[in-house]
Each structure stands twice: as C-alpha cells, then as structure tokens.
N, C-alpha and C positions, 0 to 999 in steps of 0.2 A: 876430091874423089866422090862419085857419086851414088848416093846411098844403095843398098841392096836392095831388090825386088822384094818386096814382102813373100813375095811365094817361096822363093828360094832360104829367104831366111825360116818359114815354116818347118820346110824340107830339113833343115840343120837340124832347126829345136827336135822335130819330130823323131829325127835318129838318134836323136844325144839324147832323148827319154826313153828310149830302148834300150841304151847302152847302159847308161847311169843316171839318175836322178840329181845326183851330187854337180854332175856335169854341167845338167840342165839349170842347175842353181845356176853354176858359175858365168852360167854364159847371161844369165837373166839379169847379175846385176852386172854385166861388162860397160853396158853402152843403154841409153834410150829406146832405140831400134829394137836391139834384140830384147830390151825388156816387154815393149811392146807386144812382140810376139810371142816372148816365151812366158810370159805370164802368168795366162790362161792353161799355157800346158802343167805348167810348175805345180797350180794348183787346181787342176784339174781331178784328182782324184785324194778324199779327205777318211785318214783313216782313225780309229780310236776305241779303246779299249772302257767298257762304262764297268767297271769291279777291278778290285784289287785285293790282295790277301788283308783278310784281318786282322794282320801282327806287322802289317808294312803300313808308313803314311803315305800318302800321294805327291809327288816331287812337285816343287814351284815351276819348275822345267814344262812338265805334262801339263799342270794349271797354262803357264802362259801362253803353250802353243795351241789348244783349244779355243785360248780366247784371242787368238792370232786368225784362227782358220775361223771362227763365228764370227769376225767381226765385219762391217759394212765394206770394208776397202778389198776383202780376201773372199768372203764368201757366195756373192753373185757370180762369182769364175770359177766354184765346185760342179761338176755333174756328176759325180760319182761318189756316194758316202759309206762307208761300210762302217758298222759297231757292235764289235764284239763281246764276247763275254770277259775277254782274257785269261789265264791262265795261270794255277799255283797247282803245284807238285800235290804239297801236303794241307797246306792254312784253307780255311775257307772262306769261299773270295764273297765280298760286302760291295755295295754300289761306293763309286769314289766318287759322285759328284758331276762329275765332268756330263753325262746325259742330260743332269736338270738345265749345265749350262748350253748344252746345246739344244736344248727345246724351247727355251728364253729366249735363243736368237734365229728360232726357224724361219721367220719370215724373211731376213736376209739370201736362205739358199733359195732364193727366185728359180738360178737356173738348174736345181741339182735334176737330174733326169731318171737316175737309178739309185735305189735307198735299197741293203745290205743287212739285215739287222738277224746277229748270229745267236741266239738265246742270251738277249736281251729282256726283263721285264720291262714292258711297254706301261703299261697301267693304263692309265688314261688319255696318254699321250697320242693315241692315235687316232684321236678326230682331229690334233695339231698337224700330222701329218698328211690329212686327208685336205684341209681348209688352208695350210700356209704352204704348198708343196704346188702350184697351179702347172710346172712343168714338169713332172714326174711321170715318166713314164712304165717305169721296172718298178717290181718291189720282189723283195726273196726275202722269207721269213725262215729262219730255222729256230725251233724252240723245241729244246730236250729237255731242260731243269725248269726253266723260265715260267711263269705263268701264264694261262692265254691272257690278250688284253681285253680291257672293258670294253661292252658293246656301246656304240655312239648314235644318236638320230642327226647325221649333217644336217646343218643350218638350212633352209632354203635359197634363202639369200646368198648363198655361196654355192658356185659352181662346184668346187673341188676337184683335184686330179682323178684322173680319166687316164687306169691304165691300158697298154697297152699288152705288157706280159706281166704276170704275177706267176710267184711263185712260192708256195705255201708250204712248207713242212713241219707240223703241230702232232706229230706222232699220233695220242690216242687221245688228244686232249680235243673239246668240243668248241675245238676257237673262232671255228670259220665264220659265226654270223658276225664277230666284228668288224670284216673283212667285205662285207657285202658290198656294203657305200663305194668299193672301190672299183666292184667289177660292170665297167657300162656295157649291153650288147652293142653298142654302135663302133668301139673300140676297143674291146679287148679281140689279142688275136693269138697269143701262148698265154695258155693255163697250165699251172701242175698242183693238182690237190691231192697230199698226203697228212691226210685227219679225216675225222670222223664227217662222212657225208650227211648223218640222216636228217641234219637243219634243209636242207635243202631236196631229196629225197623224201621228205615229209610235204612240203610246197610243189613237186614238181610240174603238178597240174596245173600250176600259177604260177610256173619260172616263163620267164622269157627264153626264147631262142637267140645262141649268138650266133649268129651267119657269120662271123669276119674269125673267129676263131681257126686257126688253119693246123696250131700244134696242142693237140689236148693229152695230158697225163695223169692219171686217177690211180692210187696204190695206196696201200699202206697197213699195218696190221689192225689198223682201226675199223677196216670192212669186214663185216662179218657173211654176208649175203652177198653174191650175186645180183640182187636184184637193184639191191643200192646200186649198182654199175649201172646197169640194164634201165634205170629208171630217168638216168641223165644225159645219156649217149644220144637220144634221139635230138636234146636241145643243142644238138653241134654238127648240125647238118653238112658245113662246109671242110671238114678236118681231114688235113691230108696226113700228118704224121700223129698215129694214136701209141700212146705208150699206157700197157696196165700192169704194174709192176707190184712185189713187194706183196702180193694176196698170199691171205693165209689159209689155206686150203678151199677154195671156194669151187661149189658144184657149180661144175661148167654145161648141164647137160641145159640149161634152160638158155644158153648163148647160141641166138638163131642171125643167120643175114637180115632179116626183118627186124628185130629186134634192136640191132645196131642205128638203123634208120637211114638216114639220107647219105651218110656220111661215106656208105659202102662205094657210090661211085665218085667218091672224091680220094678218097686213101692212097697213097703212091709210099709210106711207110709205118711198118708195124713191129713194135717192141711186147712183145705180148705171152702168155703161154701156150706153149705147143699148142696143148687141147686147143686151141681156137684157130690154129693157124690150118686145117681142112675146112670149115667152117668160112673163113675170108678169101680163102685164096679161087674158088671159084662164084664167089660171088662181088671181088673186086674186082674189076677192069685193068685199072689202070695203078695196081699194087705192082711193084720193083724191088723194094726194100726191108727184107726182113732182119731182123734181130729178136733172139732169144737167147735172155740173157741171165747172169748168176742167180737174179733174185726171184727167178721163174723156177731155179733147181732144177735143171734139165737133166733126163738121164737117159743112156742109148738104149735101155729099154723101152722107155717112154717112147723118145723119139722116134726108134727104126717104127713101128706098128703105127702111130698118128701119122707118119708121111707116107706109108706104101698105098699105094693108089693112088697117092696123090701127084697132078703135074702141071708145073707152069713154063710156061717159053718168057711168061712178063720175067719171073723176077731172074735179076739179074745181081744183086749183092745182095748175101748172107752173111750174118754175124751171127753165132754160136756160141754160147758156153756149154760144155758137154759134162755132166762128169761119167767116171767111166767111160771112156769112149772106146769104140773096137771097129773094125775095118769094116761090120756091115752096116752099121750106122753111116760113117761114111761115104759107103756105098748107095746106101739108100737117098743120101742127102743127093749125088750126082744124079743118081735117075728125075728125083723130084723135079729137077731144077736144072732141066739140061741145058741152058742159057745163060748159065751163073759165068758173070766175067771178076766176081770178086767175091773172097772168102776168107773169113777169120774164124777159127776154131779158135778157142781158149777153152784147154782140153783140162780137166782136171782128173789126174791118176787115184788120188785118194789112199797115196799111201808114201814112205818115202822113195824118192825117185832112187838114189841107190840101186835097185832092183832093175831097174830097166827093163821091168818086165813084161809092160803095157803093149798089148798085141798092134795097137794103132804104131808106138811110137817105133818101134821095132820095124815094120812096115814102112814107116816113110823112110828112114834111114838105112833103107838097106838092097839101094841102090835099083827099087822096082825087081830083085827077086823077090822065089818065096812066094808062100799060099796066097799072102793077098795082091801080087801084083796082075792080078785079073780086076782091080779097083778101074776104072776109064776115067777122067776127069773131062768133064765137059772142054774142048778145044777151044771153045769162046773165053777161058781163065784167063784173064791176065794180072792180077792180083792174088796171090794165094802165103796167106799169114798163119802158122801155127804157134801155138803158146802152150807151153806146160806149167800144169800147177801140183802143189802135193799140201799132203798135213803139215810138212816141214817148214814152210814157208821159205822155201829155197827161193823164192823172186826177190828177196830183199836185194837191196843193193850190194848188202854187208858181204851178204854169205852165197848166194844163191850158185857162182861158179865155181866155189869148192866142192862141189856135188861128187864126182865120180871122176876118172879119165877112162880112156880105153887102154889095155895092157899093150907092151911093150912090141910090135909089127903087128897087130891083129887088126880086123873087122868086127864090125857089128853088126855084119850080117845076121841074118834069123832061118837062113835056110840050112842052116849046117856049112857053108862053103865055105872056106878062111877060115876056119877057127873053132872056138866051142861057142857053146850057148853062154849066155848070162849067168844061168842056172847053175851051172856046169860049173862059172869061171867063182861064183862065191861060195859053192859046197867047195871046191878045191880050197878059195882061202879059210876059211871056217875049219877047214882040215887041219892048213898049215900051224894056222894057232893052236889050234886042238892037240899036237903034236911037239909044241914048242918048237917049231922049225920056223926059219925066217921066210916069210913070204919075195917072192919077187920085185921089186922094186916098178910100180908102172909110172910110164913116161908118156910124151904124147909124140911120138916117134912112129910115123902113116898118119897122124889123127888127119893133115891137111889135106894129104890127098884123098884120104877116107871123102872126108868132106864134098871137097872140089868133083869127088865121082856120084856124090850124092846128090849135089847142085847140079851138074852135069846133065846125069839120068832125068832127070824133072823139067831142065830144059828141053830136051831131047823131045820126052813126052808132051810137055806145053809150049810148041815153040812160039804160039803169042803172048807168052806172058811177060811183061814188064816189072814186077812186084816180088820179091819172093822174100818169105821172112820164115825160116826155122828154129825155132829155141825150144831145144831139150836141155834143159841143164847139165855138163859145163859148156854143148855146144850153141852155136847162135850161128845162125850164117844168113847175111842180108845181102839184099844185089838188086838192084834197079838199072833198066835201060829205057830210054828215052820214048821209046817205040818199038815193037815188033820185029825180029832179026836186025834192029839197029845197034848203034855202037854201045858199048854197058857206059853207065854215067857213074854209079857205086856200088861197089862190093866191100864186104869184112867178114870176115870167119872169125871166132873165136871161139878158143878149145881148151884155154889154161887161164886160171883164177890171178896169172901177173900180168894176162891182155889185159889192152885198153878197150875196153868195148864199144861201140859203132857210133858212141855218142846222140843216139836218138833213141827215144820211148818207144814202143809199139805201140802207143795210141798217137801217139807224132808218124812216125811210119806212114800206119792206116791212115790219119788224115791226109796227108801228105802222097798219096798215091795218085 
C-alpha cells in the first residue's frame, strides 16, 4: 500500500488537534508516518503552572513532564509557551521549581515563537529570554501580584529576539524599561502598553519612530495625564487600528487631529472614548470602524450630545457599550452613521432586568409600535446585534434565562395595545402578595409568536440584513441568511430557562458575521 501524502496526513493530525488532543496523542504513536507529522503538532503548544500552594508538594508526575517538554528531543517543536501563576482557593501559592527548570533549558525552545507569561516573577530571567529566544516573535506579559522584572543591558554580541507584537499589562507598576531591548522600530508592528508610560514619555524627544507598527493600544490606570498619550502618538505614524482604553478620567480637551500626528490618515479603526470620536472622525479619511467600549463607561448622555452634529458616510461598523441606553441615543447613533452596515449595542440597564423597564429594550420588542417607532435604521444594516446587561449578573451561564417570562397570552408591547404595561403587570403581582392571594401562574404561551412578529417587524424594516441577534433576558432570538432576501441558513428563539440555547457566544456570532 502506498504511504499517505504528507499533506493529507497534516490535514488528519490538524482536525484530530481540534477535536482532541488525546487523539492526536493516539495517532502520533500509531505508525512512523503519522508520527512524523503529528509530532510537531502534539507539541506544539507547552503549557505550565510556576507556584503551587504552600501546604501541597509538587508531584513527580509535574517534575517529569516539564523535564519531557525541556528536554533536546521535545522542545525545538514548541512555538507556543504559556506560564502561569496557578491557582489555590485558600493556601498561598510559593514558586515550585519548575520555572528555574525551564530557564536551564531555554536555549533548546530555538523555535518557540510566542511566550505567555501570566504573573509570573520574572527576576532576572529576562535578558534569558531576550538572548536564547532568536525566534520569538509575540510576547504577552500580564503582572497583577508578580514583580516587575529586573532591567537588562543586552549583550552586544547578541542579536536577540525582535518582536513582532508585544503585549504588556504591568497595571501601575513602572516595568516597561525592562521591556525596551525587545521593542525594534524595524519590526515591531502590535503594541499594547497598559503600565506606566512616563520612562518613555520622559525620552520622547529621543524615541524612535515605528513606521511598521499598524495596531497600537495605550490604557491603563497608570496614566494620569493626557499628555503621556499625546506625547507618543506622533511616534506611530503608520497605525491603522488605535485602541486607548481603561483611562482614568483624563482631560480630553488638549486631544487635537494634529496632535494625534501622521497616524490620522492611516486609521481605518478606533477603540477609544467618545469625547474623541468628533475629534477623529472628520479628520480621518479612511476611519470604517468604530468601537466604544465598557472601559470607556459610555453613557446616552454622553453619547447623544458628543455625536449630534456629527456625520460620516465612511464608517460603516459600530460597536457600542451603552449604559443606560434610551431610544434617542439610538437615534442619534443612526443619523451619525447613515452607512452603518453593522452594529453591536451591549446595552447596560443598570438595574435588575426583572423590571423590564428600559425605554430602548421595550422599543425593540414591540414589534416597531409605540413612541419610538419613528427610530429609521440606516437600510445599508445588515448585521444588527443587541445585548443586555444589569447589576444581577443575569449573563452568566447559570442563571441569566431565569430572569422573567411574559404572562400567560400577553405582549410586551409598550404602547398600551395587547395588554398592560410592565409597570401595571408588577404593582398587580406585589398586590397579589400583599393580599395573600395567589398570583397567576405565568407560562410562555404566545412568547413564540410574540417573538417570530418581533423578528418579522425588523426584517420587514431591514430587508438587507443578514445578521440579527436580540438578547433581553429570558429572550435571545438569532437568525442568519446567506445573503439579502436569500434563503435563512440559521435561526433559534429562546424564551424558557429548560431551552437549549443557540450554542454560540455573541462574540462568536459577531465574529462570524
């Protein structure tokens, strides 16, 4: 018989590591052939925990597989390393060892390409990982408890890794200058700095410009000043996607198109707060993509008054987190943005949902009557995603569809038609108790067709849309077609807490659109 196509057997390995890892074992040791190929994937990705609780030993088990995955025959086929902190309930977790063993044997990961390191203390470790890593191209630092690491002067005689994207999150700690040796302007092209800028905002007169940098990210509550921003923006003249997140109240009145620098006719998307988005939006060209997001703490008061006047035909996707949100906000979004063919609200009511009280969510659900159904939604929609949130934390997985039902043949209309109000329907039960009389039993008896006329209505209104995702807690109703008045590819309603639900995230959805 004659052997398999190396490609064809990649193809296997490659599904059966999606599937299961266990799989991928299995088929690695079946035969020669497939060990050949599945090898590299098997160990492809090296993962490990450096702390353990103070009142536990460290298994021989843990020891030998460490020194399995560092050793000369196993670790030239890692590209991918991740090392955590790990994790105890109660004990407090002490280093186990296992880090020193793996920094003994760095020189071995030749090919790793992306290093992981989840509040980790580093120490001195990392001018090893600067000088033995020659293919590394990622690094992602997260340090909450951890120490920053000691600063290093690279060897001369040593090139050392040249990354590519980095990504830094040192809270308020001042760790970045250990980090310098790693960022080259010739190749770096994603940056995300969340730590204290002023080591470099001190120099900025004497920083280099990176030209190849295309994704830049600057946040964190370590910024105190605007101008920290403002003083490094100009060295990233080529950046198409800017994200400045996570500021803790910073005066935005000294944020000018000039000031931003070169960058403004390169921009095509912006994660940023409001206040800035009048500011970008007619001094960007070739801006499509806006996001305004939780840790900007958006609110429709904010928002409606920073967009009026304002309008672009470019952008074309919005992503939103609102809280409070009401139908002129909404409104205001559509005018802004009469070309929007994709839109995510992630609406935050700010109280619990129960109440069903929220002027927005009432409004979508109620079938386009009612005050706000003079809203227009730009025709060019074809993606349109809503999300509710509350103090309750009704999104968990646990709980979030035991929320409410509708009573027993009613609507949830808001114009009075069908039914009572909300309002109306909990001073009644509040009564019943109050009275010791037994309330009515509610069922979800109409909730479908409710539903199906409320999906209905929205297609009616957007007949290009393709996309459509509504979750108000207990409802969700998703639906996707192919194309434009084409055949539907997927729909689910769900309306009772013993549904199965649609089996996909809404950040899967949203990607996936």
């Amino acid at each position: 018989m004659a052997p398999f196509p190396a490609e064809l057997l990649l193809k296997i390995c490659s599904d059966l590591q999606k599937e299961s890892p266990n799989a991928l074992y299995a088929v690695a040791a079946s035969s020669r052939e497939f060990s050949r190929v599945a090898r590299p994937l098997v160990y492809s990705k090296f993962r490990f925990a450096a702390y353990r609780a103070d009142k536990e030993a460290l298994s021989e088990k843990a020891v030998k597989r460490v020194e399995l995955w560092t050793s000369e025959g196993i670790a030239p086929l890692v590209r991918t390393c991740i090392i955590s902190r790990g994790w105890s309930f109660r004990d407090v977790l002490v280093p186990n060892g296992l880090l020193e063993t793996f920094f003994d044997a760095i020189e071995h990961f030749r090919g790793l390409r992306r290093l992981v390191i989840d509040d980790v203390e580093l120490g001195g470790h990392l001018s090893k990982i600067h000088a033995c890593l020659p293919a590394l191209e990622d690094l992602k630092v997260d340090l909450r408890d951890a120490k920053e690491p000691a600063v290093f002067k690279p060897a001369k005689t040593i090139e050392g890794a040249k990354l590519k994207r980095c990504q830094l999150t040192l809270r308020m700690k001042d760790g970045l200058p250990a980090f310098i040796p790693f960022l080259h302007p010739s190749d770096l092209t994603h940056l995300t700095l969340e730590c204290n800028l002023r080591f470099w905002v001190k120099k900025a007169s004497r920083l280099p410009a990176f030209p190849k940098v295309v994704a830049l990210s600057l946040g964190g509550f370590a910024i105190k000043q605007a101008s920290d921003i403002l003083a490094l923006l100009p060295k990233f003249p080529a950046v198409q996607e800017l994200t400045l997140a996570d500021l803790d109240d910073l005066d935005y009145s000294a944020f000018t198109a000039a000031a931003l620098g070169a960058m403004v006719d390169t921009l095509t998307t912006i994660d940023v707060p409001v206040e800035l988005v009048p500011i970008l939006l007619p001094a960007a060209p070739y801006l499509t993509h806006i996001k305004l997001s939780e840790s900007s703490n958006n609110t429709c008061w904010e928002l409606t008054p920073m967009l009026k006047g304002v309008s672009s035909s470019n952008v074309v996707s919005l992503n939103v987190y609102l809280n409070m949100p009401d139908a002129a906000a909404l409104s205001t979004i559509f005018t802004a943005f009469p070309q929007l063919r994709e839109l995510h609200l992630q609406a935050y009511d700010g109280e619990d949902l129960t109440d069903r009280g929220g002027s927005l969510a009432s409004s979508i659900f109620s079938r386009g009557r009612g005050k706000h159904a003079g809203i227009v939604p730009p025709a060019s929609l074809k993606s349109f995603m809503i999300t509710w949130f509350s103090d309750d934390d009704f999104n968990s997985e646990e709980n979030w569809r035991w929320v409410h039902t509708l009573p027993d043949g009613g609507s949830a209309d808001s114009d009075g038609e069908g039914g009572s109000s909300d309002d109306e329907d909990a001073d009644s039960e509040e009564k019943a108790v109050d009275d010791g009389a037994s309330s009515a039993p509610r069922t979800n008896a109409g909730v479908p067709e409710y539903l199906q006329s409320t999906r209905d209505a929205i297609l009616q209104r957007l007949p290009g849309l393709t996309s459509l995702w509504l979750d108000y807690p207990p409802f969700l109703v998703t639906w996707r077609r192919l194309a434009p008045m084409g055949t539907v590819s997927y729909e689910s309603m769900v309306f009772d807490c013993e549904q199965d639900g649609p089996g996909i995230e809404a950040e899967d959805f949203w990607a996936s659109r």
